[in-house]
C-alpha positions in Angstrom: 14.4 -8.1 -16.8 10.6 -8.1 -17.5 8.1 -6.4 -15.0 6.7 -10.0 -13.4 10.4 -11.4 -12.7 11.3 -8.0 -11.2 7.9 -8.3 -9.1 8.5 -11.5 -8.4 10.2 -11.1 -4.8 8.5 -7.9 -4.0 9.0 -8.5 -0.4 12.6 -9.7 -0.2 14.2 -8.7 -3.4 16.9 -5.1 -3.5 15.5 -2.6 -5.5 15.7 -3.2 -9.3 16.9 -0.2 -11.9 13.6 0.8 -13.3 11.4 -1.0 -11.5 7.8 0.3 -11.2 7.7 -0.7 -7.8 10.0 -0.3 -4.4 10.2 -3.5 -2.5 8.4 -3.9 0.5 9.1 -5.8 3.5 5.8 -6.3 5.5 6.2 -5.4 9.6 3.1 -5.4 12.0 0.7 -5.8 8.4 2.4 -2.7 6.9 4.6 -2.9 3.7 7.7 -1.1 5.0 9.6 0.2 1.6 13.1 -2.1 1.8 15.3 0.3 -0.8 18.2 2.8 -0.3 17.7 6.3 -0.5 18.3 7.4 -4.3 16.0 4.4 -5.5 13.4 6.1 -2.8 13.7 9.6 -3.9 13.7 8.9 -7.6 10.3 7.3 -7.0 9.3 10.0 -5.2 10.1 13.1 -7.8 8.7 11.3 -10.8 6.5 13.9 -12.5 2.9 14.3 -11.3 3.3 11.6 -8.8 1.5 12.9 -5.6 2.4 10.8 -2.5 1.7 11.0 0.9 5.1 9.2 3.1 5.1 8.6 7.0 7.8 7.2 8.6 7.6 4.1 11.3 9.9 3.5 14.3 9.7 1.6 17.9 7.6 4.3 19.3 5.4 4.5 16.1 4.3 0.6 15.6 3.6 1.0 20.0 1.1 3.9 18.7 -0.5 2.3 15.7 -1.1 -1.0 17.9 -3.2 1.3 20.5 -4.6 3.8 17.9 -6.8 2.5 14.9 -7.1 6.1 13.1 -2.7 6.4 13.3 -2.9 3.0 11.8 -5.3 3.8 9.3 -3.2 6.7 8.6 0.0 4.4 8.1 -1.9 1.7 6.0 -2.7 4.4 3.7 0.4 6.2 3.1 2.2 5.8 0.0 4.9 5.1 1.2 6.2 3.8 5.1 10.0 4.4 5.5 12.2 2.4 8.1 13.7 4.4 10.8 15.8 3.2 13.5 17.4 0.0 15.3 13.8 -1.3 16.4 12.4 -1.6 13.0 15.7 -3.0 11.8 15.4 -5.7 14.6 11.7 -6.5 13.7 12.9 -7.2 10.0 15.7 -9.4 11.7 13.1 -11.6 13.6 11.8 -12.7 10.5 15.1 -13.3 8.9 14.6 -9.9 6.8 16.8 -6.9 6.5 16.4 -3.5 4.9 18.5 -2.1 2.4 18.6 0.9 4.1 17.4 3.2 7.3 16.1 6.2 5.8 15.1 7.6 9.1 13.4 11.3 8.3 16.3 13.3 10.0 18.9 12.3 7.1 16.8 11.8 4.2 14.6 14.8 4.3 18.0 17.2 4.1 18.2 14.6 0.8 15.2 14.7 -0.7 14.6 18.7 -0.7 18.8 18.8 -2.1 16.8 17.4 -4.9 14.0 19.0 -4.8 16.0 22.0 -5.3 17.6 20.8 -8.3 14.0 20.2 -9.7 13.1 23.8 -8.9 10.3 22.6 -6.4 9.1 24.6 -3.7 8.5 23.4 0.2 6.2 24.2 3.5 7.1 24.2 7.0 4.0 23.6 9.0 5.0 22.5 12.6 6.8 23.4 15.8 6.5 26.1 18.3 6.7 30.0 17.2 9.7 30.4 15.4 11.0 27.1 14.7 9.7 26.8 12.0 11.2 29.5 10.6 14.3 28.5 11.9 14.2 25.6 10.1 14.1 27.0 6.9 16.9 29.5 7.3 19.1 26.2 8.2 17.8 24.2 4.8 18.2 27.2 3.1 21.7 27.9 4.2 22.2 24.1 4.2 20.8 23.8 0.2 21.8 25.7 -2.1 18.6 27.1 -4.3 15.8 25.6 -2.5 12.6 27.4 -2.6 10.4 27.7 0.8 7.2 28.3 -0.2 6.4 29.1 3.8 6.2 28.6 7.0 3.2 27.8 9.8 3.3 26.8 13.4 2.1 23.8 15.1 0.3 25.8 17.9 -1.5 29.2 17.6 -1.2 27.9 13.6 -3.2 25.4 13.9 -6.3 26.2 15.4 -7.5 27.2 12.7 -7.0 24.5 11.0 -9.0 25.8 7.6 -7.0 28.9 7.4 -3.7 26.5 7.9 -4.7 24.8 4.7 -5.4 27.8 3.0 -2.2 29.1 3.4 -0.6 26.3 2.5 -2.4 25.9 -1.3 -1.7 29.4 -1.5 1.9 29.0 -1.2 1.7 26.7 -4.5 4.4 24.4 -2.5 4.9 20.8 -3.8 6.2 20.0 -1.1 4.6 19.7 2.4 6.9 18.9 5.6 4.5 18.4 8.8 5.9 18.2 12.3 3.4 18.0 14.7 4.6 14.6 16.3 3.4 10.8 16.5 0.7 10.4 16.0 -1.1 13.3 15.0 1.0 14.5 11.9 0.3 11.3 10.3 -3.4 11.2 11.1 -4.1 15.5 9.8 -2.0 14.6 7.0 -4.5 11.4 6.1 -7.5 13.3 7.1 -7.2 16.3 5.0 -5.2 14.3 2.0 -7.7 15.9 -0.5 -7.7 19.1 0.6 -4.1 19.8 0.2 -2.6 20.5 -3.1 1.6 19.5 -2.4 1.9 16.7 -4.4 4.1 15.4 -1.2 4.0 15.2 2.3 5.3 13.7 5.0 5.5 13.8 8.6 9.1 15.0 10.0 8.8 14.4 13.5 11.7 16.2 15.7 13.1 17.5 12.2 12.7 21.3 12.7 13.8 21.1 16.3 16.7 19.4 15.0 17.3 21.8 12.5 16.4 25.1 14.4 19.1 24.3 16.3 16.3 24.2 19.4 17.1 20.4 20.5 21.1 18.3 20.4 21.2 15.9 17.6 23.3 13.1 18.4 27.0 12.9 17.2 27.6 11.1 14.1 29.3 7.9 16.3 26.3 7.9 18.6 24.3 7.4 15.2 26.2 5.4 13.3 26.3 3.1 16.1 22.2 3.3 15.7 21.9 4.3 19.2 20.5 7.5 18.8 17.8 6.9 20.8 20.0 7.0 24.0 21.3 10.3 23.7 17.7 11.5 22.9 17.0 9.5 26.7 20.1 11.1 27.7 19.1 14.7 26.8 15.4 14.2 28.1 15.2 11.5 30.6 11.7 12.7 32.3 10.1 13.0 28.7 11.8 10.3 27.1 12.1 7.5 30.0 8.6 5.8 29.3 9.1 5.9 25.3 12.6 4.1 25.2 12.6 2.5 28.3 9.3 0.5 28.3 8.4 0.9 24.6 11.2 -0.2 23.7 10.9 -3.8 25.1 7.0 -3.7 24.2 8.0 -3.1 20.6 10.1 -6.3 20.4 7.8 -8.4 22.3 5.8 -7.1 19.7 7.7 -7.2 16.7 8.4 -11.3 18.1 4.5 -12.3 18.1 4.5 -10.4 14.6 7.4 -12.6 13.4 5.5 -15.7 15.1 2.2 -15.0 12.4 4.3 -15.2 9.9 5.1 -18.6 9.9 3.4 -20.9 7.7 1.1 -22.2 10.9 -1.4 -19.8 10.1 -1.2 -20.3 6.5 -1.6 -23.8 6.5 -4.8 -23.7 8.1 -5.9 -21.6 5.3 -4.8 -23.6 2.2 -6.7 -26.6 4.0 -9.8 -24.5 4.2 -9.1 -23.5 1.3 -8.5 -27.1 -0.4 -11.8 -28.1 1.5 -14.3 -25.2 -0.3 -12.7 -25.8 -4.0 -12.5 -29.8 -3.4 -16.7 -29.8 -2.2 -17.1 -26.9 -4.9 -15.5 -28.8 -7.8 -17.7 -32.3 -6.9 -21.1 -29.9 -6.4 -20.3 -27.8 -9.5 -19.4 -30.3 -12.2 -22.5 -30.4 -14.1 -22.9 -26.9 -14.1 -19.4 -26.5 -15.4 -19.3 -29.6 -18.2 -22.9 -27.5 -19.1 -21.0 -24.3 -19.3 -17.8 -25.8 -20.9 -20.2 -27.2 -23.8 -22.3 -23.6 -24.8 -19.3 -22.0 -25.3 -17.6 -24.6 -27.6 -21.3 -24.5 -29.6 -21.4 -20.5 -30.0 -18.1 -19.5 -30.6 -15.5 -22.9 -31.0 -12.2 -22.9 -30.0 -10.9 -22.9 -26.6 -13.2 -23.3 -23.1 -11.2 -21.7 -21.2 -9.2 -18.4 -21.1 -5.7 -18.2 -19.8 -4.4 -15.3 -18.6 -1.2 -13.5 -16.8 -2.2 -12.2 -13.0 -0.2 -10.9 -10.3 -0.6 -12.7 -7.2 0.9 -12.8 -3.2 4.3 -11.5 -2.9 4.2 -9.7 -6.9 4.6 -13.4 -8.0 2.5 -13.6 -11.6 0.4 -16.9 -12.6 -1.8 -17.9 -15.0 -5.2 -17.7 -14.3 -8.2 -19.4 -15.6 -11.7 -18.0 -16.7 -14.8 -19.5 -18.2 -14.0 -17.6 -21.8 -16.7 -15.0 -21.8 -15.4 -13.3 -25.2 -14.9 -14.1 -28.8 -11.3 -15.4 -29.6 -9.4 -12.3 -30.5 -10.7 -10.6 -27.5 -6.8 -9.4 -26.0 -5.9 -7.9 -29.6 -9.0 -5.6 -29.5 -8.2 -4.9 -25.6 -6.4 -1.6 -26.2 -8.7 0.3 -28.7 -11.5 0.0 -25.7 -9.4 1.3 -22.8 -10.8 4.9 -22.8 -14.3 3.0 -22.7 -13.8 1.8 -19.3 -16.8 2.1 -16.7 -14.7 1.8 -14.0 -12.4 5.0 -12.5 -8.2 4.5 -11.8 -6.7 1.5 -13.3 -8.6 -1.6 -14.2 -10.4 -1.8 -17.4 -14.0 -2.0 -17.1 -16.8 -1.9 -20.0 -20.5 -2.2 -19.7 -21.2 -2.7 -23.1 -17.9 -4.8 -24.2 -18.5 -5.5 -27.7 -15.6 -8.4 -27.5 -18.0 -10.5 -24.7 -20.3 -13.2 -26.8 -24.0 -13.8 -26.1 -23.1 -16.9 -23.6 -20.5 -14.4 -22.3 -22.8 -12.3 -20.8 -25.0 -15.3 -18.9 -21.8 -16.2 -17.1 -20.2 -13.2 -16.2 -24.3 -11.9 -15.3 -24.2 -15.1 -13.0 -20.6 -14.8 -12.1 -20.0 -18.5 -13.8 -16.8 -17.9 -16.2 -15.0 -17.1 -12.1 -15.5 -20.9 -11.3 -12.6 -22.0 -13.5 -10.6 -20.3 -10.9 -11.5 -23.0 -8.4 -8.3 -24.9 -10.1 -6.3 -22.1 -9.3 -7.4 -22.3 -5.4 -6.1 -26.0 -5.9 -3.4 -25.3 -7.1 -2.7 -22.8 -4.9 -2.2 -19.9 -6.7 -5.3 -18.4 -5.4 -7.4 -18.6 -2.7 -11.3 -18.6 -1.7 -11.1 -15.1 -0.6 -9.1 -13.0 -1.2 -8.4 -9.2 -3.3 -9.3 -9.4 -7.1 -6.2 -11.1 -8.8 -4.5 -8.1 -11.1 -2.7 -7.7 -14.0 1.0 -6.6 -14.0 0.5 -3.5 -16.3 -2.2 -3.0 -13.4 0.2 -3.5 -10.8 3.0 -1.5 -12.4 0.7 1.7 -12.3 -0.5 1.1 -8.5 0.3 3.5 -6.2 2.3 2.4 -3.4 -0.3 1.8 -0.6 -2.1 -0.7 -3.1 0.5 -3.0 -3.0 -0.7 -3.9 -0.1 -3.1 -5.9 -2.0 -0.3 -8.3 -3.2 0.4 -9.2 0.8 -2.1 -12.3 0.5 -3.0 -14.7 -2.3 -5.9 -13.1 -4.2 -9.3 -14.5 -4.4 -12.1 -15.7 -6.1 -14.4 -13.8 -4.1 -13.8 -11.2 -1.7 -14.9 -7.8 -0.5 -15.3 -5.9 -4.0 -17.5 -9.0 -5.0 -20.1 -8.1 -2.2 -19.7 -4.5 -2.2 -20.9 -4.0 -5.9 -18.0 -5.3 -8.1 -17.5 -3.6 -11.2 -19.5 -0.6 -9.9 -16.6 0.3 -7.1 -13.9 2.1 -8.4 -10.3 2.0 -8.3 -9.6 3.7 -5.0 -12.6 2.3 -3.0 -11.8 -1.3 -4.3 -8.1 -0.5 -2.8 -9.4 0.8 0.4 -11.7 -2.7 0.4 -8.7 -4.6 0.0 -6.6 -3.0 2.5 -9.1 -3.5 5.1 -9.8 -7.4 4.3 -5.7 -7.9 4.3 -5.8 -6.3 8.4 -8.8 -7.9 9.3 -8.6 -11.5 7.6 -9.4 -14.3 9.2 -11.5 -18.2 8.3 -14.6 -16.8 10.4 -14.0 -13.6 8.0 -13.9 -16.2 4.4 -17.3 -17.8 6.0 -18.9 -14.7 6.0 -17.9 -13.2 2.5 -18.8 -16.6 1.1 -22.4 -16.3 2.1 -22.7 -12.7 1.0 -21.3 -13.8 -2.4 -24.3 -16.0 -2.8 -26.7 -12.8 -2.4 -24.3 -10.4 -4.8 -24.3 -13.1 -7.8 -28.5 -13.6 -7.3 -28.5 -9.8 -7.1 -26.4 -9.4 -10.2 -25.1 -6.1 -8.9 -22.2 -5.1 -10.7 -21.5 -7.9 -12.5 -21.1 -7.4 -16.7 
């Protein structure tokens, strides 16, 4: 099976044998990783792939709708795990269910078995004095050969919080384990993702409490039956009464309105906005584009317009149309230029692209060879606004938060058109996306529309 087919159902589909992606389904505007355990951990300890994983629950989606920096944290993560009944439930609402709960209690033991077996090294930083510890004689005892690098606690430890990360690059782990509770493991472990040098971490939660031996896990019926959370409100009924009682029903009444946007109501006012912009565009455009269509046909013959493979909403791959900007053989030459590339991370970029023809470089200056892609909006593989449509040898290198640019169709325009184009790199271009995909909305489209018409006059970017 080729990478787009595989890619195709990105948020439904069960994991694929060597896929380059983990299928997602999408809860509260976060792509929740929808594959079993192996499938996650094989990901996970490919060779120089640094991640950053959080996990999401009931009590974590009632945080991150009260907490913008804990959902910050989560939107950037590499990878968001399913734990527990509620999120299970949420995926059920929309007629959705995961391959898998990989809640961190049960797949942590997991991942470090093979971590060991890699001959990887992990850090302990959380807890109250001693736990910590505590938790590492357990996995040690628990795991045959695994290395722990060292241990920190989550109080006196982490006052200083510069010393903390000292210690922990000076350990040389690869592994980072953090448990300093909801939200604030997730948000330390975002804040200070490029100062630490693990090439993994995660937020754990209860896990070395658990482990320590310092709080009762539940017994293996209580959990099978995916009711742990009432022995936890069982074994802490002042502490935990507020969490499971009343979170509980505010994360399905939560988890229903969430189910209730993803109906195609909302989308069809979209595609008629976005039907209305390419239909007015198309009429208001033509001469410009018959005038456009004839100076390439004069300079460099053959075909007007260039056809090309793109990944769009959901992984599913199109073809998508461009003003052609290059001479003819253009793709063949593609790969001898890719360590030109003006741009940092993954897309191809060059400033002085000697593949783009002299009538090349008017349109793409001007931003012309992009108004082919009107069809596409009317055909509805793109729309107005949207992230930059990618290609799938693009996509199949992403790291797992930017998928989350495959949640919406992509655009014609959008926020990396405005904020400088081929000047923003890889990552911020990501980040851009990300944030247009939470915040998106017509009044948004209006806006980015009219700041389009100032980045093409400005010209920034744009080669």
């Amino acid at each position: 099976m080729n990478f787009p087919t595989q890619l195709a159902h990105l948020q439904d589909a069960r994991p694929v044998k060597g896929s380059p992606v983990l299928p997602r389904i999408r809860l509260f505007g976060l792509g929740i990783v929808d594959a079993g355990t192996e499938a996650v951990i094989a990901r996970l300890m490919l060779p120089g792939r640094r991640a950053r994983v959080a996990f999401l629950n009931a009590h974590c989606g009632n945080v991150a709708a009260k907490d913008a920096g804990y959902r910050d944290a989560l939107v950037t993560a590499d990878m968001i795990l399913p734990d527990g009944i509620g999120v299970e439930l949420a995926a059920r609402m929309q007629e959705k269910r995961f391959t898998e709960n990989l809640n961190g209690t049960d797949f942590c033991p997991r991942l470090l078995a093979a971590a060991a077996r890699r001959g990887l090294s992990v850090f302990l930083l959380g807890g109250q004095p001693g736990v910590a510890e505590g938790a590492a004689l357990r996995m040690q005892r628990d795991i045959p050969g695994l290395k722990i690098a060292g241990t920190r606690d989550g109080y006196d430890g982490m006052k200083d919080e510069a010393a903390a990360i000292a210690q922990i690059n000076a350990s040389r782990a690869d592994i980072l384990l953090v448990a300093l509770g909801v939200p604030f493991q997730d948000t330390w472990l975002a804040r200070n993702a490029a100062r630490l040098s693990p090439r993994l971490s995660m937020g754990v939660g209860a896990l070395f409490d658990f482990l320590a031996g310092r709080v009762q896990r539940a017994p293996a019926l209580v959990r099978k039956a995916k009711a742990e959370w009432v022995w936890r409100l069982a074994m802490e009924p002042r502490r935990m009464a507020r969490r499971y009682l009343i979170g509980n029903v505010e994360f399905l009444i939560r988890a229903r309105r969430d189910a209730r946007t993803q109906r195609p109501a909302g989308e069809a006012a979209r595609r008629a906005f976005d039907l209305l912009i390419a239909s007015v565009a198309l009429v208001l455009l033509s001469p410009l584009l018959l005038v456009t269509a004839l100076a390439i046909r004069l300079e460099s013959g053959g075909p007007v317009l260039f056809r090309q493979t793109r990944i769009g909403r959901d992984g599913k791959p199109f073809t998508m149309l461009k003003f052609r900007s290059m001479y003819r053989d253009a793709e063949a030459r593609r790969a001898a230029l890719l360590q030109s590339s003006d741009r940092e991370g993954i897309c191809f970029k060059a400033r002085n692209d000697p593949r783009i023809t002299r009538v090349g470089r008017i349109l793409r200056r001007l931003s012309i060879d992009e108004l082919a892609q009107i069809l596409n909006v009317l055909k509805g593989d793109m729309s107005i606004v949207g992230p930059r449509p990618a290609l799938p040898e693009e996509v199949a290198a992403y790291p797992a938060r930017a998928l989350g640019r495959l949640a919406v169709r992509p655009g014609l325009t959008g926020l990396w058109q405005v904020s400088g184009r081929a000047e923003i790199g890889f990552d911020k271009m990501v980040d851009l996306d990300l944030a247009y995909v939470r915040s998106r909305s017509i009044f948004l489209d209006m806006m980015l529309l009219a700041l389009t018409a100032r980045a093409v006059v400005g010209g920034r970017g744009a080669y």
